[in-house]
Steps between C-alpha positions, in 0.01 A plus 500: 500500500652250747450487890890607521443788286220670676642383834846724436273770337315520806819474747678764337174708466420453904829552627526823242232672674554337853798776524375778695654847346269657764670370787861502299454927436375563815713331697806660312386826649425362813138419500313206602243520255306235632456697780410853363141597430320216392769265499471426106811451353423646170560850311222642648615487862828532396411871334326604824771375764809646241380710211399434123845490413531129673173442430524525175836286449305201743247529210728470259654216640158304579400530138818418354469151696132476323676560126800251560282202651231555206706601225846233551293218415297648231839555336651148523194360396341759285161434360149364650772305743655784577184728593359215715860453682517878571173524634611208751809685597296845546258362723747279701714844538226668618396221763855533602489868563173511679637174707868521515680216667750722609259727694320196644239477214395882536544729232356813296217523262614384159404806307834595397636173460172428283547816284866361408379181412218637259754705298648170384118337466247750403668874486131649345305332808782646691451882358151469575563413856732765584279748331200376720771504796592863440159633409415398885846571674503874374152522576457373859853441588447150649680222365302230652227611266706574230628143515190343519383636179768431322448141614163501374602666200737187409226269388278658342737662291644149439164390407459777293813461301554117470145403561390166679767182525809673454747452795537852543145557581567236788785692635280840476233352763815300735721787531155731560343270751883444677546893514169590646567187744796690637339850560267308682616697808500857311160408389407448922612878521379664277157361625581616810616892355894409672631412145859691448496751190814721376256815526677821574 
């Protein structure tokens, strides 16, 4: 693994998830997203400021950037190489979406872009995840705390499946402690009871 290598895995990986699809939908039906709600430009704000519908394709989008940073390089490489590569590009996409350098280094959470990424990595550690995600979400109706959990959820199911040393396990606690670093501010609200829900 040369310093060339990982460098152009991680350029390609930042500037993947630096592009906004948040801001790109929303402005193509005239929103400023960054200035609707809580000015997040991610699927969640995008679903409350113009429906599920582009909600849903912004998610899409966000975790399709996840799946081509991590899984490009896993398939030139292939192998132990190849895993280590991806999990470069994943986590350099996700810095890129959560600090974009085309929205002067703002950005959304990750969780989409993360859950792309971890179909190409760990799929099973993924299924737990989204399980854990939706178990809370159709509970409670909060993504914030839906998110969190599934960010918890990613190491210790990483742990559970690939035990201690393998590089996945290291990913499982980054992309976790990352994550729950940028709900830092839904975490503030809900303490304070003004944390937004998708209650009827």
């Amino acid at each position: 693994m040369t310093s060339l290598t990982i460098a152009i895995v991680s350029i390609v990986g930042y500037l993947l998830g630096a592009i906004s699809f948040a801001v790109i939908v929303a402005r193509s039906q005239g929103v400023d997203i960054l200035k609707y709600g809580s000015g997040n430009p991610g699927a969640t704000n995008v679903t409350r400021a113009l429906g599920s519908k582009y909600g849903n394709i912004v998610f899409a989008c966000d975790a399709l950037k996840g799946a081509i940073a991590a899984g490009w390089p896993m398939f030139v490489f292939r192998g132990d190489l190849g895993l280590k590569l991806g999990i470069i590009g994943l986590i350099a996409s996700i810095i890129g979406h959560s600090f974009s350098v085309f929205l002067k280094f703002k950005g959304g959470k990750g969780v989409a872009t993360t859950m792309g990424g971890l179909v190409a990595i760990m799929p099973i550690v993924l299924l737990i995840g989204v399980a854990a995600w939706a178990a809370i979400y159709f509970t409670i109706r909060m993504v914030a705390i839906a998110s969190i959990l599934f960010a918890v959820s990613l190491p210790v199911s990483a742990y559970w499946l690939y035990g201690s040393g393998d590089p996945r396990l290291t990913l499982g606690v980054v992309l976790g402690v990352l994550i729950v670093l940028r709900h830092r501010s839904n975490i503030s609200r809900m303490l304070r009871g003004t944390e937004n829900s998708f209650k009827k």
